[in-house]
C-alpha positions as CSV (number, residue, x, y, z in Angstrom):
1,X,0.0,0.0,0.0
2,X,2.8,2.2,1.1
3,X,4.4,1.7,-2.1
4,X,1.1,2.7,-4.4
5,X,0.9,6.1,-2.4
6,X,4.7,6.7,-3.0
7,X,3.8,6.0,-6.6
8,X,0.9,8.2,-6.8
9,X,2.4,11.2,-4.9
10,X,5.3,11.1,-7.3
11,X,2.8,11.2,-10.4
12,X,1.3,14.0,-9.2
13,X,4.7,15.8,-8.2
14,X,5.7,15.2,-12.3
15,X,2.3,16.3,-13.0
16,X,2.5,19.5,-11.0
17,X,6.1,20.3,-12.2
18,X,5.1,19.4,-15.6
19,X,1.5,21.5,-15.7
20,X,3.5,24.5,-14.4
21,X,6.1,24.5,-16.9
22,X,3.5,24.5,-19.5
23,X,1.9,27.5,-17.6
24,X,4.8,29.4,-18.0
25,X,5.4,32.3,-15.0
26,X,2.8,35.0,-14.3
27,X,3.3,38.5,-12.4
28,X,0.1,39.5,-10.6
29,X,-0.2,43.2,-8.7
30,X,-2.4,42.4,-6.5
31,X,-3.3,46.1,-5.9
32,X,-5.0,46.2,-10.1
33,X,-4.9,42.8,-10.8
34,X,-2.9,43.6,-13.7
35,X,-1.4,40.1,-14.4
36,X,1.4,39.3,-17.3
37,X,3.7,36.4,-18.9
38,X,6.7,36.9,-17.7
39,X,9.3,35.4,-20.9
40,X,11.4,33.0,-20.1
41,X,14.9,34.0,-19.9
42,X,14.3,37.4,-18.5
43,X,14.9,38.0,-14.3
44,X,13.5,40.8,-12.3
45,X,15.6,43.6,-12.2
46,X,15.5,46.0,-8.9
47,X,13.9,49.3,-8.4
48,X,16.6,51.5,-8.0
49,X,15.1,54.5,-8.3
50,X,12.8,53.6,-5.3
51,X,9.4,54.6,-7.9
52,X,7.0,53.5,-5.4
53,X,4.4,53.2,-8.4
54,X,6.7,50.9,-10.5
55,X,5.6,47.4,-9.1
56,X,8.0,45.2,-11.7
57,X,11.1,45.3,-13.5
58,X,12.3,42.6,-16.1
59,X,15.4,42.6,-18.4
60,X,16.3,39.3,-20.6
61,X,19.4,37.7,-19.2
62,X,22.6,38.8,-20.8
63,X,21.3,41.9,-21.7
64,X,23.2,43.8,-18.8
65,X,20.3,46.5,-18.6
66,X,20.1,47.5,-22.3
67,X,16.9,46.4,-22.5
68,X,14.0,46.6,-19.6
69,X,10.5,46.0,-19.3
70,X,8.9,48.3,-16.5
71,X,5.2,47.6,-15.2
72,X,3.8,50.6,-13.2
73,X,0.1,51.2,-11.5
74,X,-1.3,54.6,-10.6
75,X,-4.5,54.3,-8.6
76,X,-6.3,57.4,-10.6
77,X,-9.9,57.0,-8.9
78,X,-8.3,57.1,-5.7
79,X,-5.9,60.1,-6.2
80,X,-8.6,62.1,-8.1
81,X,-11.6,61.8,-5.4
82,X,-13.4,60.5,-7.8
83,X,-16.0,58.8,-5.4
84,X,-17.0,61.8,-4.4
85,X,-18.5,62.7,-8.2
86,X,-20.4,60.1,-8.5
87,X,-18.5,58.1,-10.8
88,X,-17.3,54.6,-10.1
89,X,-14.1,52.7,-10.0
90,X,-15.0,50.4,-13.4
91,X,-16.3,53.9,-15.3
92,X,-12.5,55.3,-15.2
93,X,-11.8,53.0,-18.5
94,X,-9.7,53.9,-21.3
95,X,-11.9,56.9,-22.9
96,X,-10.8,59.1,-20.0
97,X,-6.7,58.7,-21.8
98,X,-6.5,61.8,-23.2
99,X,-2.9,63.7,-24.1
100,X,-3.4,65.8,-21.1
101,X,-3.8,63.4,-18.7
102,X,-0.7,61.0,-20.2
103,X,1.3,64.6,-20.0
104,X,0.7,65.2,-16.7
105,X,1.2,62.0,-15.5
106,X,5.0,61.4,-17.3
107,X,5.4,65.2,-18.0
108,X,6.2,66.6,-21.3
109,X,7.7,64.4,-23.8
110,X,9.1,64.6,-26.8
111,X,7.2,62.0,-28.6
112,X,8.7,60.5,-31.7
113,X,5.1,59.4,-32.3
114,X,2.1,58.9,-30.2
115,X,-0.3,56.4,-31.5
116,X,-3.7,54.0,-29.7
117,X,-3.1,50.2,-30.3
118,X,-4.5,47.3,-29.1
119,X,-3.1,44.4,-27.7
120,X,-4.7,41.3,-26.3
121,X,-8.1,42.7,-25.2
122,X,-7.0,46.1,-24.5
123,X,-6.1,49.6,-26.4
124,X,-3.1,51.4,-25.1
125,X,-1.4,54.8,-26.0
126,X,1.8,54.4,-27.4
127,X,4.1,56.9,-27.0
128,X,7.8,56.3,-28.4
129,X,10.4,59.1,-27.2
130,X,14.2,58.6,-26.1
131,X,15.1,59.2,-22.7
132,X,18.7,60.0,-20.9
133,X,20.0,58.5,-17.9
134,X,23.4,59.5,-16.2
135,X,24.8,56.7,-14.2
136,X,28.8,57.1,-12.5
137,X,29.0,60.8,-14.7
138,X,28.3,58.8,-18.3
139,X,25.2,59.8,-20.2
140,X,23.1,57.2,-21.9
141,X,20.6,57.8,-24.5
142,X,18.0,54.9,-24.4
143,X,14.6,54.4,-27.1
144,X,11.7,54.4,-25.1
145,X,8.3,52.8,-25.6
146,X,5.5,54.2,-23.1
147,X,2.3,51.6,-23.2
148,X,-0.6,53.0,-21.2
149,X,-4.3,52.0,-20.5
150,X,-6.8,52.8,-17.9
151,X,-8.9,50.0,-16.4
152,X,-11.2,50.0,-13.4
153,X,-9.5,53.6,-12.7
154,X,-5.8,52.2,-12.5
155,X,-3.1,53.9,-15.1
156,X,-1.2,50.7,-16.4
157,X,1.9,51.8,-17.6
158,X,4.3,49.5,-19.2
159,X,7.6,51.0,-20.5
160,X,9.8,49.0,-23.0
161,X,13.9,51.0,-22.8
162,X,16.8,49.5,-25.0
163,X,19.8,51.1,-25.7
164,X,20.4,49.1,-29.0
165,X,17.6,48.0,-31.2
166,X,16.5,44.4,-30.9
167,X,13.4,43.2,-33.0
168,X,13.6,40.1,-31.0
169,X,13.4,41.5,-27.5
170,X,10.7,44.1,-29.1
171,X,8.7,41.2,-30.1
172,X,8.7,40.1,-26.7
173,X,7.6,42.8,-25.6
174,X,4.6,42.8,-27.8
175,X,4.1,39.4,-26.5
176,X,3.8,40.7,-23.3
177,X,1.5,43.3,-23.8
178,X,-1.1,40.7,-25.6
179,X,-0.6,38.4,-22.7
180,X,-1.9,40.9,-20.1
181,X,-5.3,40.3,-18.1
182,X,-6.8,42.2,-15.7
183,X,-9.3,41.4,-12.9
């Protein structure tokens, strides 16, 4: 008998193991429940900056910080009051994204172009610019790729930076974008 349950529990281990591969690895923010596939190959990369509203870093391995993936969440309903108008938490969807609001959230930009797309089951504002970072007295000029949405009156704010073009991490990218579901 002892030797059936051993048996069985180990099936089920190589099930478990085996199901979760094929599941791949999810980020949840529990705060939005924003949720994304995370690629294989990539590894979280810390907030340095301390940006309490960036929940989630990623950068593909090897890639030394020349290419990161940024998920951040601003609470908008919250933050605006907006309770107190009458309007509720799910009616703070995308039609409230206008230019001002995306300016005075990341401040003026000078956009390289600023287009709506959709991904997976939701439209974002894309906004491409290129940013510069100083780090040990050396300037860095990186491409930047602002994704943003508003669901359930959270901002969702993805930001794609490279240093060097890479169609393939841009790709992945994308695949990210189309993987996202939120609760």
């Amino acid at each position: 008998m002892r030797r059936i349950i051993a048996f069985a529990l180990i099936w089920v281990l190589v099930l478990v193991v085996a199901f979760s591969d094929a599941e791949g690895n999810r980020f949840t923010d529990a705060e939005s429940g924003v949720s994304f596939e995370v690629p294989a190959g990539w590894e979280e990369v810390p907030n340095v900056d301390n940006n309490e509203s960036i929940k989630i870093q990623y950068t593909p391995s090897g890639s030394v910080g020349q290419t990161t993936v940024a998920l951040a969440v601003l609470d908008l309903y919250s933050a605006m009051s907006m309770s107190q108008y009458g309007v509720t938490r799910k009616e703070i969807d995308f039609s409230f994204l206008d230019d001002d609001l995306v300016t005075a959230m990341l401040g003026p930009l000078e956009a390289k172009s600023n287009t709506v797309k959709q991904y997976g089951d939701y439209r974002y504002k894309v906004i491409t610019t290129t940013m510069e970072r100083t780090k040990a007295g050396l300037k860095f000029s990186f491409n930047c790729e602002m994704v943003v949405t508003l669901v359930n009156g959270y901002v969702i704010l993805f930001q794609y930076m490279e240093m060097n073009h890479s169609e393939e991490y841009h790709a992945v990218f994308e695949d990210i974008l189309a993987s996202v579901q939120i609760k």
